[in-house]
C-alpha positions, -999 to 999 in steps of 0.1 A, spaced: 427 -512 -705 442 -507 -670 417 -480 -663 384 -501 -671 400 -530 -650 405 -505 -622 367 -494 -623 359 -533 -623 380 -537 -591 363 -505 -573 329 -524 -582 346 -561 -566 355 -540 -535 320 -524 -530 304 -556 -529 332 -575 -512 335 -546 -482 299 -543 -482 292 -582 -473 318 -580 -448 307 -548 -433 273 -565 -429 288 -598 -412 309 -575 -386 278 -552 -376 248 -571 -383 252 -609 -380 283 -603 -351 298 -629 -376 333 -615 -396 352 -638 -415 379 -621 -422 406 -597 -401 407 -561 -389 437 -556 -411 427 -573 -440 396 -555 -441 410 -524 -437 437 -534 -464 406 -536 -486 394 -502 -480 425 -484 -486 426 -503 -521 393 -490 -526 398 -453 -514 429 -454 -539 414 -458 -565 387 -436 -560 411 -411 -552 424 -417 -588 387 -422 -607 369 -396 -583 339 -393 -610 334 -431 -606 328 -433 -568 297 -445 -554 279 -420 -533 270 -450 -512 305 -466 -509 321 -483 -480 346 -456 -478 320 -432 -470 317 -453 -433 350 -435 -421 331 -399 -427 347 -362 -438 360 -338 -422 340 -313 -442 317 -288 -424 280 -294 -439 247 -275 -432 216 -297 -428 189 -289 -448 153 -292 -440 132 -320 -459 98 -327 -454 87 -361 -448 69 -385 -467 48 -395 -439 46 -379 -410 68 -391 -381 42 -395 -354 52 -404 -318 39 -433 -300 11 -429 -271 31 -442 -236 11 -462 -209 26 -470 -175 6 -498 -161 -2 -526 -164 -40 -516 -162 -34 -489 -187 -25 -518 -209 -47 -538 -208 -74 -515 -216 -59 -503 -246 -55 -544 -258 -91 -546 -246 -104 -523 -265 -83 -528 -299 -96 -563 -293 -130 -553 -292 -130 -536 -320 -110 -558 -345 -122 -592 -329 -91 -616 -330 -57 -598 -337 -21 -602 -340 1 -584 -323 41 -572 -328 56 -569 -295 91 -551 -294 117 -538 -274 113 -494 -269 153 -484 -281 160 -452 -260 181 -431 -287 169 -408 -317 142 -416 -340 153 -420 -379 139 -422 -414 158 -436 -440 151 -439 -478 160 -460 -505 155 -459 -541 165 -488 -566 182 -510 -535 206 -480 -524 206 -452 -493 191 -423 -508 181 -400 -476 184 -403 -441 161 -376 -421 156 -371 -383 123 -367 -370 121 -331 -360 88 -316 -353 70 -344 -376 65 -330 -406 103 -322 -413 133 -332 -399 174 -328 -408 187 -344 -437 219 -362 -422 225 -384 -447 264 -383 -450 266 -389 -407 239 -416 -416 263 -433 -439 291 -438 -414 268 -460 -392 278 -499 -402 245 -513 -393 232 -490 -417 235 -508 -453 243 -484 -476 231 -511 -509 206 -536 -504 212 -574 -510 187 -600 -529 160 -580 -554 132 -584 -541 127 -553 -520 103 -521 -537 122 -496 -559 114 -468 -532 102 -473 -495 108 -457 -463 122 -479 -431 124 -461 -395 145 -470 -366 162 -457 -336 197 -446 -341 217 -456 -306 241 -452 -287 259 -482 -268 269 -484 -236 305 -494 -246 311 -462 -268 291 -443 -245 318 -456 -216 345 -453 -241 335 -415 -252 329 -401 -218 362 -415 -206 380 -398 -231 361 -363 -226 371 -368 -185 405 -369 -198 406 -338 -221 388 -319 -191 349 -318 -208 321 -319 -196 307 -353 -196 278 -362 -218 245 -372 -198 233 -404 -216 235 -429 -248 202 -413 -258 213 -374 -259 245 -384 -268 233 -402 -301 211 -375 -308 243 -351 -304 265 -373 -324 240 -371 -356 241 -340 -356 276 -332 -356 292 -309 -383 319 -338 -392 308 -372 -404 344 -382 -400 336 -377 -360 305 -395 -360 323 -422 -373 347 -423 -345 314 -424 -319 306 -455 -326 268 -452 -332 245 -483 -340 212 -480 -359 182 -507 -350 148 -507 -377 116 -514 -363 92 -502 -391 83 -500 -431 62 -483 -450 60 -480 -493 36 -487 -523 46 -521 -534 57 -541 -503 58 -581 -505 35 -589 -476 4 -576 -463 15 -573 -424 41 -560 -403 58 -592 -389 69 -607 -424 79 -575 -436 101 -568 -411 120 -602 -418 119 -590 -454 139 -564 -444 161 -583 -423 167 -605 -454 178 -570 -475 205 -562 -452 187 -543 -423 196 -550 -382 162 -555 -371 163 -565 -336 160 -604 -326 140 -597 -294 108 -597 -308 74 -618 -312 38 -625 -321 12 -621 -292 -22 -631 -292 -34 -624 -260 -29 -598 -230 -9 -630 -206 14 -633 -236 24 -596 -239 21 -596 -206 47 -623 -203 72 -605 -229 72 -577 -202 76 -596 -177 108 -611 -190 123 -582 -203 118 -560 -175 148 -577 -163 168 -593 -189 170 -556 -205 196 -546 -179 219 -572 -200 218 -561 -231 246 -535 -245 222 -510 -252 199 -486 -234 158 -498 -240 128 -479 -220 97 -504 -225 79 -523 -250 60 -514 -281 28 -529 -288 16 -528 -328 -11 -544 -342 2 -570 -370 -20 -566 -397 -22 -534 -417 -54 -539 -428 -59 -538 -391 -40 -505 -382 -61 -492 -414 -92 -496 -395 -79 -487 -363 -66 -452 -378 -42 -422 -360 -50 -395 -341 -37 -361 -352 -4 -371 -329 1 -412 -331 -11 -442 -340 -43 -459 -325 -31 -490 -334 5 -488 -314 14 -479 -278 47 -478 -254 45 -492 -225 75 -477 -203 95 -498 -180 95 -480 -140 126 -460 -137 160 -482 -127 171 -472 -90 204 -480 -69 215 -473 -35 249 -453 -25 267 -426 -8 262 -387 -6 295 -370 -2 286 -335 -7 259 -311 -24 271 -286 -53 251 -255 -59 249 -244 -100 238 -215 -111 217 -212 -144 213 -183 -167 181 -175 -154 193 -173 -118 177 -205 -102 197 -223 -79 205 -258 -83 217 -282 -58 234 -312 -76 248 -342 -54 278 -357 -53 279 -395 -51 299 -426 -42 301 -440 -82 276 -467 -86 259 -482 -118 225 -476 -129 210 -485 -160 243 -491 -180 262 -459 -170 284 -452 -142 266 -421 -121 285 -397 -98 259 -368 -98 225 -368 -89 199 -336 -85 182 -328 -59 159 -302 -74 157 -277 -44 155 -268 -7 121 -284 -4 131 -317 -17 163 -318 4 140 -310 31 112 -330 23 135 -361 18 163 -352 50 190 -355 28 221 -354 45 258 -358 42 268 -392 45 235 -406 37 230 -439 19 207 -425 -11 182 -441 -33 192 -430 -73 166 -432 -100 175 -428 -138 139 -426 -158 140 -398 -182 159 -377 -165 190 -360 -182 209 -358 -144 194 -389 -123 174 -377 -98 176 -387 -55 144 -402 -48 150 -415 -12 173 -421 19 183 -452 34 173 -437 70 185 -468 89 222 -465 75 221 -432 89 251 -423 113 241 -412 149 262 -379 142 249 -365 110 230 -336 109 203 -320 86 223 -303 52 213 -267 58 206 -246 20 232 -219 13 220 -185 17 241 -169 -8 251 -169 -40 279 -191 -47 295 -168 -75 288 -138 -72 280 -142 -33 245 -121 -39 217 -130 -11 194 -152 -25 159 -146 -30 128 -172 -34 98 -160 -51 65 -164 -31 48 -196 -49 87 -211 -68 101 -233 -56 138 -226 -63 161 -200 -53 176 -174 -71 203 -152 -73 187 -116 -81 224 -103 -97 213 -109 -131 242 -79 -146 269 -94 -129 264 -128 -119 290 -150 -145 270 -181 -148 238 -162 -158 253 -141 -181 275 -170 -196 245 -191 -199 221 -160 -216 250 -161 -240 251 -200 -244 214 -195 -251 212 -171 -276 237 -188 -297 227 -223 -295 211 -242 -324 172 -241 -324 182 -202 -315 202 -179 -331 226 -211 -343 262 -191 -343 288 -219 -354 322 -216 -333 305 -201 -304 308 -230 -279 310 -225 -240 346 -228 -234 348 -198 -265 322 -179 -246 338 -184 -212 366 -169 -228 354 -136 -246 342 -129 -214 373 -132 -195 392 -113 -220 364 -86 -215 350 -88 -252 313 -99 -248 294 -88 -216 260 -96 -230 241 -113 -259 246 -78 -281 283 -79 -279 280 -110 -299 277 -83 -329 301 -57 -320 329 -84 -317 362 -75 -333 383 -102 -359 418 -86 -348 409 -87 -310 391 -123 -316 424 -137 -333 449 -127 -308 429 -147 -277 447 -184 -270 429 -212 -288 417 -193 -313 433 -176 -343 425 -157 -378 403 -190 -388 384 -193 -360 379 -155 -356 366 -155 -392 340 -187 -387 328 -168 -358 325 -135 -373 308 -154 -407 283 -169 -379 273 -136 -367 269 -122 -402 247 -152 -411 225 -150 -380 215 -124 -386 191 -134 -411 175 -159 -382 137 -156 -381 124 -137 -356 105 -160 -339 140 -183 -335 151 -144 -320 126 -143 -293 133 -178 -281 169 -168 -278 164 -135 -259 159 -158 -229 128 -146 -209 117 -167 -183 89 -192 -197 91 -187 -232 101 -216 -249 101 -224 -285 66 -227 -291 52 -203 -269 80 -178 -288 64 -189 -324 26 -182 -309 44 -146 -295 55 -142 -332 29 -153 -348 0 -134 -330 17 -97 -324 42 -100 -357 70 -74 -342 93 -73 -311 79 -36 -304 44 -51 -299 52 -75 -277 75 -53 -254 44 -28 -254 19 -53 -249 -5 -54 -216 -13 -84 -192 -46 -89 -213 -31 -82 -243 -3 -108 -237 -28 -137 -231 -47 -133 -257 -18 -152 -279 -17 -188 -279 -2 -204 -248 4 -179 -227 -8 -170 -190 -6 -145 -165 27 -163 -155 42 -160 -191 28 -130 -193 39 -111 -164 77 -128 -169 70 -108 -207 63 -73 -190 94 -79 -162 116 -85 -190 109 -56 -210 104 -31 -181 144 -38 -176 166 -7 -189 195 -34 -194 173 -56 -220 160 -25 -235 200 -14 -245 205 -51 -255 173 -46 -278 184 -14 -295 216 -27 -304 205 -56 -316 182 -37 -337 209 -20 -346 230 -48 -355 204 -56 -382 185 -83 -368 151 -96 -376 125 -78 -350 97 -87 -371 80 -119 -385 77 -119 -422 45 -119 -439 35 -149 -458 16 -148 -494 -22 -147 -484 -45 -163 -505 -72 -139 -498 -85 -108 -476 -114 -127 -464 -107 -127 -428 -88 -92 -429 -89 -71 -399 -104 -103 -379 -100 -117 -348 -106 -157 -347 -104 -183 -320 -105 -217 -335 -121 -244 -309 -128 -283 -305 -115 -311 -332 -115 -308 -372 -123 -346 -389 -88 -342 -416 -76 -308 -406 -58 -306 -371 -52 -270 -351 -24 -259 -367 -42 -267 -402 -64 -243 -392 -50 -217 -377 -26 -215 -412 -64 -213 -430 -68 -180 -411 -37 -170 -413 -37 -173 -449 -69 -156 -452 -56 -115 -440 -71 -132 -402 -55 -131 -367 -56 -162 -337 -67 -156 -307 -65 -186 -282 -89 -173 -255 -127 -159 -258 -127 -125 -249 -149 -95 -263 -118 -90 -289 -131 -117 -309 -152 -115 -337 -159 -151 -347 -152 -184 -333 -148 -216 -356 -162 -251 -333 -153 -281 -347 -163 -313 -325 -160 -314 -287 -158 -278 -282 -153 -267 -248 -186 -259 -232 -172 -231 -208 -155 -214 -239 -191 -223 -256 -212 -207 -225 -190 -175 -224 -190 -167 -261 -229 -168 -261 -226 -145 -234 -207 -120 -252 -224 -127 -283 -198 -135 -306 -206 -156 -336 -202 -193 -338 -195 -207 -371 -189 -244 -384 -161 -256 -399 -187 -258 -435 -197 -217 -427 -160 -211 -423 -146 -232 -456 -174 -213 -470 -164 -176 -463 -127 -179 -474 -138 -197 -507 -165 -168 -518 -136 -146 -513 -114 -130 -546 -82 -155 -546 -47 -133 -547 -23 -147 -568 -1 -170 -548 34 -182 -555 35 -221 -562 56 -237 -546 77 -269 -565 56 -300 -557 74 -328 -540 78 -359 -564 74 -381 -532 39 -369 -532 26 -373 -571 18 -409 -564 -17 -411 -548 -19 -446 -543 -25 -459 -508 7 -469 -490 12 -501 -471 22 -496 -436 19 -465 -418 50 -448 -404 55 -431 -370 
């Protein structure tokens, strides 16, 4: 008997630790103690200690996180995340209400305060936390579930019944300034670097590999939008107070407009009054209320007609420049970074400001001493936008830019047309080659766990890694015997390594480094030439013939590849066993086999990358500018008339979306691999709401 009494007490202390859990974090309201709460939650984590098959995925313990190491998986979403359209002005705004009144004749709309932190799907099935998934690029984000469920304004069950058996709700997961304050002060302490903002700083904390530290960052989570088959009410106002009514924190500083002066009033107000609140905000969103509305209204292929952010003007504040720092990055560009008088801009205490380069120090006549104008929009470093010229001391004199390196005491060099310096010591230069490194390894890259900067800092010191290669020619006997480290951490990093390996290659072109090419121009690399040998053989012409890149890119390609260093880096990295070429997908046909295809204007239901997947899938190759290499071109609406004028010119065909559909459906199908359909899609029926 004592065993099914103890399982009917872990079930009294859910619900009793949940209720209070929602009066701390959502109604700002407890009714009982620190202690006494936290005597509840040790009962609880006793017992479930002792009946571990009969805890709750979704119990309060779960708030105070593990210490576990977990991998976050991919998971497509429902609905697409789309991102907002910004306006700054005033006039900007009032042409978009103009126009949404125009065409929807009298309308409601939500206005609500823009949360500046990280963007958040969660998901709940039968009243409980199911899924909690990060944006990402839209279509997919991180399942973080488990750091999701140590947020307390994020109810893990649901209160009442009357809320859908499955739905989606989306919110902004924060930061606020107090833990911000709080965490930074505590990194100054231990010597770290300190973290830029709330906003990067949430983001960082979600993604952390230990839940049990995210629950020590004090994160908050806000909700702002819902979106399922079966909700109760027909708008976005009243379900949003649904949802406030199941447990949710949906912000109070909200209301219904009906007319420009009204929004325009909520602006108004909160244009100030924002610089109160405990938490960082960037504007206003505008939504229309009614769904039937937003129905009518539509999306473009990357947000919502029926929603817009209007952004607040960046915050500024006035203090003292005590002196200029010069950093060097990994690709050699000199930065200067100020050093300021501390002074409090938009919730945060700022000491460091950039300055960009010589022609803005010139441009502006910074000096030392000055009284300095500091603006904080979205800038990671706050940026000096002005000097105080009246404050000026009669004896100060114009800052003059350093001439040499100031690590490796190279000259400098400036690049006719760039508008930084650089330092050209690439080889030898520690802050470049500590920064390639930092690169390579980081997540979106090559994603080697245990290879943070201080670790990196030191394998170069002890002479272990001298560039990116060295990363897999590292020994575990030398790696255990360096201070801070030992057997474990040698191993994690040497079981990184291994499993890197297996990166993409597209991730391995991002993380090589060259100047320009970011993540997406490094996919369009990828995807166009499929190896790392064609690209580092590739001409000029050849070069911009892929997807987003220009003479610039292009020429940056070539200088990187023409290097005898980065061709030894490449040929043991090849050696290493790393992927140098992009897999090939399962085609569905041959149709477009051996052909060149530039894909031009808009596609009603299909967008550009819907496309160029068709003609990937079909044996065919993208080409993103019209050149005499093409053999077809596919114009959808609003094609460009000069790409229109030259292909006529060189006589290349121009097809229609219908002549294209046509020619890869009169083609033999290959046998394809099906892959597991998602449950979340077999219902067809029309949702209510539409999520961003």
């Amino acid at each position: 008997m004592s065993r099914e009494l103890d399982i009917l007490r872990m079930r009294e202390l859910e619900t009793t630790l949940e209720y209070h859990n929602r009066r701390y974090y959502v109604d700002n309201s407890p009714e009982i103690s620190d202690i006494e709460f936290d005597r509840l939650l040790r009962e609880l984590q006793d017992l479930e200690a002792q009946y571990p098959e009969q805890a709750d995925p979704n119990s309060p313990t779960k708030r105070v996180g593990s210490d576990l190491t977990t991998e976050f998986r991919s998971v497509e979403h429902r609905f697409p995340m789309m991102s907002l359209a910004n306006t700054y002005s005033s006039e900007e705004l009032g042409e978009w209400i103009d126009r949404i009144i125009k065409e929807i004749g009298e309308v409601e709309f939500v206005v609500e305060l823009k949360f500046d932190g990280t963007a958040i799907s969660l998901t709940y099935e039968n009243g409980a936390l199911a899924r909690a998934v990060t944006r990402g690029d839209g279509k997919r984000g991180d399942d973080v579930t488990n750091n999701v469920r140590t947020i307390g304004t994020v109810p893990l069950k649901l209160q009442g019944n009357n809320y859908p058996a499955l739905f989606e709700i989306r919110g902004e997961i924060i930061m606020p300034y107090a833990s911000f304050n709080r965490l930074n002060a505590e990194r100054e302490a231990a010597g770290e670097s300190l973290l830029a903002n709330p906003r990067n700083a949430a983001a960082g904390t979600l993604k952390l590999q230990s839940s049990q530290q995210v629950a020590q960052r004090g994160l908050d989570c806000t909700l702002y939008q819902i979106a399922g088959d079966d909700l109760p009410y027909d708008n976005h106002w009243q379900n949003l107070e649904a949802a406030r009514s199941w447990g949710f924190k949906i912000s109070n500083h909200t209301a219904i407009c009906r007319s420009r002066g009204e929004i325009e009033a909520f602006i108004a107000h909160w244009d100030t009054e924002r610089k109160a609140l405990p938490y960082a905000t960037d504007g206003i969103v505008i939504k229309v209320n009614r769904y039937s509305d937003q129905r009518s209204l539509g999306s473009t292929a990357k947000s919502p007609r029926w929603a817009v952010a209007y952004k607040f003007q960046a915050e500024k504040a006035l203090t003292k420049l005590i002196s200029v720092d010069y950093q060097v990055g990994r690709t050699g560009a000199v930065t200067p970074v100020a050093n300021l008088e501390p002074v409090q801009l938009a919730g945060t205490i700022v000491k460091r400001a950039s300055i960009h380069n010589a022609d803005q120090i010139a441009a502006l006549d910074i000096r030392i001493g000055d009284m300095v104008y500091v603006e904080k929009g979205g800038e990671i470093i706050p940026k000096i936008t002005g000097v105080d010229v009246e404050a000026r001391g009669a004896d100060s004199k114009p800052l003059e830019y350093i001439t040499h390196c100031p690590e490796c005491g190279s000259p400098l060099v400036r690049v006719e047309g760039e508008a930084k310096h650089f330092c050209p010591n690439s080889g030898e230069c520690k802050p470049q080659i500590i920064g390639r490194i930092e690169h390579f390894v980081k997540r979106k890259a090559m994603d080697i766990e245990g290879l943070g900067g201080e670790t990196i800092e030191l394998l170069w010191e002890n002479g272990l890694i001298r560039d990116i290669s060295d990363i897999y020619y590292l020994d575990g006997h030398q790696l255990a015997t360096l201070p801070r480290l030992g057997e474990k951490s040698a191993a994690n990093i040497l079981e990184g390594v291994r499993r890197s390996k297996d990166v993409p290659f597209e991730r391995l072109l991002f993380a090589l480094g060259i100047r320009y090419v970011g993540e997406t121009t490094a996919k369009y690399l990828a995807e166009h030439f499929r190896t790392l040998d064609a690209i580092a053989t590739a001409t000029l012409s050849e070069l911009a013939e892929a997807e987003e890149v220009g003479a610039k890119i292009a020429e940056s390609i070539i200088e990187y590849f023409a290097a005898e260093e980065n061709k030894h880096i490449i040929e043991r990295l090849r050696e290493a066993g790393l992927q140098l070429e992009i897999k090939d997908k399962v085609r569905s046909s041959n149709a477009l086999e051996g052909k060149s295809v530039v894909v031009s204007g808009k596609f009603p239901g299909l967008s550009r990358d819907d496309m160029k997947a068709l003609v990937e899938q079909h044996g065919g190759r993208n080409l993103a500018a019209v050149s005499a290499n093409v053999d077809f071109i596919v114009a959808g609406d609003n094609m460009g008339p000069a790409k229109r004028q030259k292909a006529e010119k060189l006589g290349i065909t121009i097809l229609t979306l219908e002549e294209f559909i046509s020619i890869i459906s009169d083609a033999p199908q290959m046998e394809v691999v099906q892959e597991e359909e998602n449950p979340a899609k077999s219902n067809n029926e029309p949702i209510q709401g539409t999520l961003f």
